[in-house]
N, C-alpha and C positions, 0 to 999 in steps of 0.2 A: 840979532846975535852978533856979537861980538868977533871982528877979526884979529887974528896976531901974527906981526911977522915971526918967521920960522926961517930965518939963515936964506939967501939968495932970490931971495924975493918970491917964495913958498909960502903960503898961508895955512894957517888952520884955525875950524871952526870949535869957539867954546861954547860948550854946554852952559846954559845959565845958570846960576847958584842955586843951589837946593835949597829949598824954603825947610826950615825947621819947626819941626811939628811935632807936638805927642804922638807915637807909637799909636796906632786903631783910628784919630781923626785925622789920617793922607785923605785927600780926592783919588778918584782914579776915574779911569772910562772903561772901566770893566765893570758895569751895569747891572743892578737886576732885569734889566730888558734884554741885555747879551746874551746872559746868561740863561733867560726862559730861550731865546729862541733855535737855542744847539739840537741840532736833531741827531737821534739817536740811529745809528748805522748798525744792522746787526744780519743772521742769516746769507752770506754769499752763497751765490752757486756759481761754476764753472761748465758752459757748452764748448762747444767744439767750434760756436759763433759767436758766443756773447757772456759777459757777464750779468749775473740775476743779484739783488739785494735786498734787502727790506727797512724800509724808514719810517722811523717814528718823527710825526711831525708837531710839536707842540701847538704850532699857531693853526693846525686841522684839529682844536679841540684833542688832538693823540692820535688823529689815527695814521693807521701803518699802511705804506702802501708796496708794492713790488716795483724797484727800478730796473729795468733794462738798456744795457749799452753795447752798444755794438759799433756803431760812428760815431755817435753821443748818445747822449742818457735821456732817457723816456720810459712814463708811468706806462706799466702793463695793468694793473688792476685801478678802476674809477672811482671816483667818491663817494660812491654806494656800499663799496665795501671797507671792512679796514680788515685786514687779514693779519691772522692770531688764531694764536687757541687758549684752552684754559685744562690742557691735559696737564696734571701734577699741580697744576695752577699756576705755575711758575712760565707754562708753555714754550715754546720753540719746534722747530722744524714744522714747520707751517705751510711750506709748498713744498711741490718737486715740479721740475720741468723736464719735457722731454719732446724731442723732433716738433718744438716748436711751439707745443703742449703746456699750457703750466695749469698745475692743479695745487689750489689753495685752501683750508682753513680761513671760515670767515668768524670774526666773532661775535659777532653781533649774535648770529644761530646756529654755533658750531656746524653746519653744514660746509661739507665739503664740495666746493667748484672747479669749472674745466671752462677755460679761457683758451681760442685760439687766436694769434695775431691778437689784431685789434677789437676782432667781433665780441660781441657781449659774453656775459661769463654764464655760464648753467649748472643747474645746480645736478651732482655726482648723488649725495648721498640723500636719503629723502629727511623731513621735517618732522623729527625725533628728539625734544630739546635733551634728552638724558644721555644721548651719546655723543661724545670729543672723540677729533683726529688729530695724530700729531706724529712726526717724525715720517712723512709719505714717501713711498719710494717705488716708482712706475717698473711693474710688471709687464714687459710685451707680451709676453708669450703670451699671457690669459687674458690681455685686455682690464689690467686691473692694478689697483694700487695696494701695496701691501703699507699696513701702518699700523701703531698704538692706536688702542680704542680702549676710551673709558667708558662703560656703563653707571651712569649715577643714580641711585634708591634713594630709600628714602630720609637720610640723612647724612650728615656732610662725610662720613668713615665707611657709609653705605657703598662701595665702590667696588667693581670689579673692571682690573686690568689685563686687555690680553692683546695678542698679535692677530689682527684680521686682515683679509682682504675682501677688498669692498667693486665689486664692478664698474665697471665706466661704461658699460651697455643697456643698465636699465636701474635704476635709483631703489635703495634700499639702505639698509642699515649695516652691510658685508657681511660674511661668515666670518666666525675664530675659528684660526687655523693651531694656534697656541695659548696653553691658559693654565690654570693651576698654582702657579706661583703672585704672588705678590702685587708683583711690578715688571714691566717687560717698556727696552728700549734699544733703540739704533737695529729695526730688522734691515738687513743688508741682503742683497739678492747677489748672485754671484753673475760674471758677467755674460753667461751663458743661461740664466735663469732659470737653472736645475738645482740650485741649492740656495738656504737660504742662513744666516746667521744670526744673532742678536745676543743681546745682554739681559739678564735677568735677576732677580734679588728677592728675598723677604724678609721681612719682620724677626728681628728689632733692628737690622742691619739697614745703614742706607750708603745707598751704593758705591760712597767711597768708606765704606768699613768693608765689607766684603759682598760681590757679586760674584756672577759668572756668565761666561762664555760659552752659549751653544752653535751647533751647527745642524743642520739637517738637509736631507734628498728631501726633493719636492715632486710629487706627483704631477700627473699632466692637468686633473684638475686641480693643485696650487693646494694639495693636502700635504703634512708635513710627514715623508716618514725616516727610520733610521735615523735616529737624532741621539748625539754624543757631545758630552761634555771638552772642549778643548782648555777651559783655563777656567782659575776663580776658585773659590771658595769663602765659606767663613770670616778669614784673616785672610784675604784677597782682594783686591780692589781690581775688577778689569771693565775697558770701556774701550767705544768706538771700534767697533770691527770695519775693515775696508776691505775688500779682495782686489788681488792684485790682477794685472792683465793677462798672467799665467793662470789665476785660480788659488793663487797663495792666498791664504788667509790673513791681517795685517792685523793687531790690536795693541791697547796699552794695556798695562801691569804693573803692578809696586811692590811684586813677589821677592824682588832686592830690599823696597823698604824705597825705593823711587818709582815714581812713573814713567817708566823705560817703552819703547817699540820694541813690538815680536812681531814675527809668522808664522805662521805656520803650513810646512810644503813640506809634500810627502808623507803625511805623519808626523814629522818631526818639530818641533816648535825652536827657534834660534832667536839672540838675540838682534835687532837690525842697529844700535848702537849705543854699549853700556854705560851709564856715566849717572854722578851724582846729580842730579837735575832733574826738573821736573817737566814732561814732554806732555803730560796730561792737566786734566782742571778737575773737579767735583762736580757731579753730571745734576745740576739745581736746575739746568732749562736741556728741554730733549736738541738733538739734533746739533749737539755741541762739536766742535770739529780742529783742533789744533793739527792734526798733519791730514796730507794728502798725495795719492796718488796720482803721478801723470805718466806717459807712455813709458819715461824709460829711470825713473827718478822718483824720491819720496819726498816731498817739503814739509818740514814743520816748526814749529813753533816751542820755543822751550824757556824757559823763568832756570837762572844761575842766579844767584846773587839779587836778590827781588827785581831785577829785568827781565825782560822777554827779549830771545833773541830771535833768527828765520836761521835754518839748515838745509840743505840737500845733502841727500844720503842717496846715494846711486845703488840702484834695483840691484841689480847683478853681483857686483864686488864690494860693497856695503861701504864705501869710499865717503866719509862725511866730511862736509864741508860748510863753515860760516857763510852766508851772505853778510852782506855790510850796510846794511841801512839806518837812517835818519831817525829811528822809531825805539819806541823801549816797551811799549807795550801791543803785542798781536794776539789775533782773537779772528775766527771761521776762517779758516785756510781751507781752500777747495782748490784741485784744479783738473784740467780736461789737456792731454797729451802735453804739449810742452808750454801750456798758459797758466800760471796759479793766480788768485787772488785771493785778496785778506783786507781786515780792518787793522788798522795801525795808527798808532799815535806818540808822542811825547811830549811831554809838560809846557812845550810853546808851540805844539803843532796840531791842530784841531785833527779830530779822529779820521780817518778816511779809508776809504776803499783804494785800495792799491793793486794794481795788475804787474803782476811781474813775468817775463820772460825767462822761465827754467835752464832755456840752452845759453842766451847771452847774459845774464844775470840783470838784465835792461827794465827798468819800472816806470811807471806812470800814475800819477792819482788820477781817478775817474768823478772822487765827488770827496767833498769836506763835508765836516759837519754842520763847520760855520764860517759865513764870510765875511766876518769881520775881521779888518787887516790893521791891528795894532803892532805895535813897536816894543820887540821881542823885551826891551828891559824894561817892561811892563808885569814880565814872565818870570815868576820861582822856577828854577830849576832846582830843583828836593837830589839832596845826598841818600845814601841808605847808612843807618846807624844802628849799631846794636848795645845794647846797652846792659846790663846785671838785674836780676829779675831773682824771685824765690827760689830756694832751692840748688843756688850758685851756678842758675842757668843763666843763658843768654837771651833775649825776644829782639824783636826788627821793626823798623820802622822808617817813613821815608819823611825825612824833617824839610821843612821847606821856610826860609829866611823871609821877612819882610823886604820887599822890593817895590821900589818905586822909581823911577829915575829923575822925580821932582819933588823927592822930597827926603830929608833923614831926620833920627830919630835925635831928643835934645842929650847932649853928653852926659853919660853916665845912666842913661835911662834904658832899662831895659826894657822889651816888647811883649805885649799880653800876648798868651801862646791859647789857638783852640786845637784840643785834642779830637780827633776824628777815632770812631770806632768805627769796621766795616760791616758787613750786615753778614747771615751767613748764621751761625758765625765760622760754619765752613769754608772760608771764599778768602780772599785776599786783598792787598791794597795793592796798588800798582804806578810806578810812573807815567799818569796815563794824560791824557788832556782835560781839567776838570776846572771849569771855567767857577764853580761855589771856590774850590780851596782857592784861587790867585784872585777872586775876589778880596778873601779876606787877608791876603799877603799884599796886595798892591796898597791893603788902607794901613799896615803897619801892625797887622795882627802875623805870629809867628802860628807856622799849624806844622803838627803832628802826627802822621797818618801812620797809625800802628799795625803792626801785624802782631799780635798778641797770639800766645800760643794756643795751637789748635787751628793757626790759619795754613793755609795750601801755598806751597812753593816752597817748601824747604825740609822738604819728608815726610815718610809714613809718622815716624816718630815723632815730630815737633807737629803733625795735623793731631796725633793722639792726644795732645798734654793736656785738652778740654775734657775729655772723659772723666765723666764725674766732677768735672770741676768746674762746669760753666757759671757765669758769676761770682768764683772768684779769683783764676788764671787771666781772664780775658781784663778784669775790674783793676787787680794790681800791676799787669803791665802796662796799662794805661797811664795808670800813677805812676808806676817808676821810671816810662819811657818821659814823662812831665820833666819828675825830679832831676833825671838825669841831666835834662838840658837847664834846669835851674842851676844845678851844680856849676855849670860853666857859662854862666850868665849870657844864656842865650835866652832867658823866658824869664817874666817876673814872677816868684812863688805866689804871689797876691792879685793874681791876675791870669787864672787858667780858666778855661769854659772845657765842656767836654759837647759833643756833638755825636750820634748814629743814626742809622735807619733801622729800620726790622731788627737783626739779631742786635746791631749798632746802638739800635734805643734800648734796648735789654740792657745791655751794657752802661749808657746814658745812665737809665733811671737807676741802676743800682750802685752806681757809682757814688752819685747823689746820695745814696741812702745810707752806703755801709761805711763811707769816708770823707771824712771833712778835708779838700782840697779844692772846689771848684768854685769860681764865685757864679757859675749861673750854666745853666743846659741847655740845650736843643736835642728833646726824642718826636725822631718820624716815626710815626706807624711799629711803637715798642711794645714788646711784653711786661705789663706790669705784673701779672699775676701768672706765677708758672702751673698752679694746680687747676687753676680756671682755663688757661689754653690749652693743657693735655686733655681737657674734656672736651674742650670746642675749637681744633683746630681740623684741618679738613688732612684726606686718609695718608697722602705723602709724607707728610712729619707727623705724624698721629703718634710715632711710638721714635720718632726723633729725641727724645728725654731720657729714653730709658737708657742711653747713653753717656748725656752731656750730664743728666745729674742722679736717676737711678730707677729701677722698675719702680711704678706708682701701681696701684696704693703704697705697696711697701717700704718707699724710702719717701712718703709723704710731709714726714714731718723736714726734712729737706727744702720736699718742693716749698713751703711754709717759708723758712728759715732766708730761703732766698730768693722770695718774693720781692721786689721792692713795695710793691701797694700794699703787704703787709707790717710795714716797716717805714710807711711815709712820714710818720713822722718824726723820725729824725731827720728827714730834708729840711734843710734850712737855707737853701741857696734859689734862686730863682729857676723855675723852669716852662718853659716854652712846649707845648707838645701840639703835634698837626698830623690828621687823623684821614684816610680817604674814606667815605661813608659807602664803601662797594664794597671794603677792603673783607677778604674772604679769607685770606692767610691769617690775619693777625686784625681780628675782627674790631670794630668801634669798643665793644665793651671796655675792652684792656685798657684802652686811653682812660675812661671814663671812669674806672673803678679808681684808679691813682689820682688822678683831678677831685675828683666828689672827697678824696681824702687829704689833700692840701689846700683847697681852693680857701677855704676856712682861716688859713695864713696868710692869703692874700699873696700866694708863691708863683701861682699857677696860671697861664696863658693858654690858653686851647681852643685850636683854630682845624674848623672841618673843613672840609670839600667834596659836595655831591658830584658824581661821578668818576671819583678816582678811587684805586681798587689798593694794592700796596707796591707802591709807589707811583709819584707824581707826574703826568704827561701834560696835562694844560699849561699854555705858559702862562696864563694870568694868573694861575695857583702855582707855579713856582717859582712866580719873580715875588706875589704877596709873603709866599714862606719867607724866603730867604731875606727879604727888609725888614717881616716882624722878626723873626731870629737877631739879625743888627741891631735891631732896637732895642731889643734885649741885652745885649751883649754891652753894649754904647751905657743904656742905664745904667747899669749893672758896674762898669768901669767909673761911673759918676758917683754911685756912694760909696761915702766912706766906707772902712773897713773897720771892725769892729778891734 
């Protein structure tokens, strides 16, 4: 490297000249091997001695184990098990810990375990494959865990959800202590374990259309009585109850049309601090947790502006206050007196477990996701853009630039853009750590991460604009958040690919079908066919449709209309689709029925993998995705254009 005097005999070091290259063929060392072995950080707990986590580890085949840190980090549960659940199917809250105690959901046989220390784990509930635990939450008084329990019959809709508790003194299947409705989540015990709270919902509603908030006395044997309604409805969205160290009762709500913090003490429900913003998520995995309570203070977690930010809102005089950190996206904020922890990241900082200090605002990471130490202008850092959509609305999106620091594009050339759709399609895109998108920015591909309407973090109102319109709100902002950066030649119109998972491939494939703008796709684990998956999807989104596009049979010719496998062929663009063969949400058929009706055009790539369910945890299967997708993508940039 070259040195250059700089005035008084001061040097500085030049950077070597950028090799010039087409836009999509940069090198980079942001690998499909990096990228399989990012492990996935999710579930924190907070004790009064340690922090609890859960890791998903690709290169273990996926499985999940519990870490513990207390002077460093160390596995609590052993290679025997991989701990999960498949309550809702989407699963979450999978342990609870207590005096030292952790009791886990294993998945392998939805059986619930009891781990002390180091000693071996035993098994809680007895050898039942038809019932799941999920969201556990340790009982002292009775010696027992209150949690969600699924009963599974005899087909995939066959399901009965309710609130049980399940003994820790002799192995069984727990009593229901609450039942009757729908879907039952987040039971919360109060810190004296005379009361007990939870969230509840039914049919057609899901839970962020309208829930509600109960509460009840608990008998001494842990039977529920006096149980009253505190919040929810209909056109109500409420979630996460917490009880305070008083006995106040804590929850979110979007009864403004945001998801705000309340309590409720005395009777009286207040709000703990009003603002346009969103302090809550869409409750897709149980045991979800953006705020927490510690001895004298509430921390949580809130999306302005498609960021996340961390707050403390002090108990007493409801005094809120930013913290300041390095991070744009937070996710399980727990915490035990003045210690919280959370997962946090941003677009050049791999995801981590972060402990923070409530009283001095003082932090620590305890673990990454990944240890690979590249050279941040390696790194897209994504703006948020909004851009003009139907109906002389707005939509969002987080646009991320080709970056490389070895290399730029030849003058005048603009950069193939891949569009990302998120899955969901109730969920959100976020500026988070995501080693697939700076793959495809470090090689001179521009990408597009939409938040098309109907996504979470910017209203009751803009989560609404999918109603009834999913397939084509979600389809045209995609296109227009494209077009729009074509306008201002930051993307080549002749060179957009479109990409999602789950809802995301929904999205994907019918994008393909209903609009000629893409020159080639990537669908994970999509919906090709909407009248075929409201018959065969399992009981949690069983009646998810009757919303996004209309009660069925009734509005059938619909579900038909925006089908994409009924309409394959007008695909004309190449498509790539990869399938987990476990996959229970969004079963193999779906792939299969779209494929069997393009493959005939010679369009169609379709690549399975036994033992993965919806979505991908081996890393030999998702470093193989993400090269055939490039491949695709590379071809595809190679022929001519018609």
């Amino acid at each position: 490297m070259a040195r250059k005097p700089l005035g008084l005999g001061r040097f500085v070091e030049l950077m070597p000249e950028r090799k010039v290259a087409p836009f999509g063929s940069w090198t980079s060392p942001i690998s499909p091997t990096m990228v399989s072995k990012n492990i996935e950080l999710s579930e924190v707990l907070v004790t009064n001695r340690s922090v609890y986590w859960v890791e998903t580890r690709p290169e273990q085949h996926g499985r999940r184990t519990i870490v513990a840190h207390e002077e460093s980090n160390a596995d609590v549960t052993s290679t025997d098990f991989d701990v999960g659940t498949r309550v809702h199917e989407y699963g979450g809250g999978s342990y609870a810990v207590y005096e030292g105690q952790v009791f886990f959901s294993n998945f392998d046989n939805m059986r619930i375990y009891k781990q002390q220390n180091s000693s071996g784990a035993e098994p809680v509930t007895s050898n039942t494959p038809r019932y799941r635990y999920a969201d556990l939450t340790v009982d002292r008084l009775r010696n027992a865990i209150v949690c969600v329990r699924e009963e599974h019959g005899a087909d995939r809709i066959d399901v009965v959800n309710t609130i049980a508790s399940v003994s820790l003194t002799r192995q069984g299947e727990g009593r229901v202590i609450e039942t009757g409705n729908d879907f039952y989540v987040s039971p919360r015990l109060s810190p004296n374990g005379t009361s007990l709270a939870w969230i509840t919902w039914n049919f057609p509603n899901m839970q962020w259309d309208g829930s509600e908030l109960w509460k009840a006395e608990l008998a001494e044997d842990g039977t529920i009585e006096r149980k009253v309604k505190v919040a929810g409805g209909p056109q109500e969205s409420v979630s996460q109850p917490e009880w305070g160290p008083d006995g106040s009762l804590y929850f979110i709500s979007d009864v403004t049309g945001w998801w705000n913090i309340y309590r409720q003490c005395d009777g009286r429900v207040e709000s703990m601090h009003a603002a346009k913003a969103e302090f809550g998520e869409p409750q897709w995995h149980l045991g979800i947790s953006t705020y927490a309570l510690g001895s004298r203070d509430l921390i949580c977690a809130y999306i302005r502006d498609g960021s996340y930010k961390l707050a403390i809102i002090n108990l007493e005089n409801r005094k809120f206050e930013d913290v300041t950190l390095p991070f744009r996206a937070i996710s399980n904020v727990r915490a035990s007196g003045e210690t919280a922890a959370f997962c946090a990241s941003s677009p050049s900082r791999p995801t981590s477990i972060v402990k923070l200090d409530m009283a001095t605002r003082e932090w620590e990471v305890l673990r990454e996701s990944n240890d690979a130490r590249l050279n941040e202008a390696y790194f897209s850092i994504p703006r948020e853009i909004e851009f003009p959509t139907r109906h002389r609305r707005k939509a969002y999106a987080f646009y991320y630039p080709p970056r490389n620091p070895d290399f730029r594009g030849r003058k005048g050339e603009k950069p193939p853009l891949v569009v990302k759709a998120h899955g969901g399609p109730t969920h959100a895109a976020a500026p988070t750590f995501d080693l697939q998108i700076q793959f495809f920015t470090s090689r001179g591909f521009a990408v597009l991460d939409v938040n098309y309407g109907g996504s979470t973090g910017y209203g009751r109102e803009y989560r609404g604009r999918l109603n009834g319109t999913w397939g084509m709100i979600d389809v045209e902002d995609c296109a227009n958040g494209a077009k729009h950066l074509c306008s201002r030649n930051l993307a080549d119109r002749k060179k957009l690919f479109i990409r999602g998972g789950s809802a995301g491939g929904y999205t994907t494939l019918a994008s393909l079908a209903f609009i000629k703008l893409y020159r080639a796709g990537a669908c994970y684990y999509g919906i090709s066919d909407l009248e075929a998956w409201a018959k065969d999807t399992h009981k949690f989104e069983s009646r998810y449709l009757d919303m996004m596009i209309g009660p069925y049979p009734a509005q059938r010719k619909l579900y038909l209309k925006r089908s994409p496998a009924r309409s394959a062929r007008k695909i004309s663009a190449p498509l790539i689709l990869f399938q987990g063969l476990d996959d229970k949400v969004v079963p193999p058929s779906q792939s299969e029925l779209i494929v069997k009706r393009i493959r005939k055009k010679f369009l169609a790539h379709y690549i399975t993998f036994d033992g993965e369910g919806h979505g991908f945890h081996v890393a030999e299967h998702i470093r193989a995705a993400l090269e055939s997708e490039f491949a695709v993508y590379i071809k595809a940039l190679a022929t001519p254009t018609r």
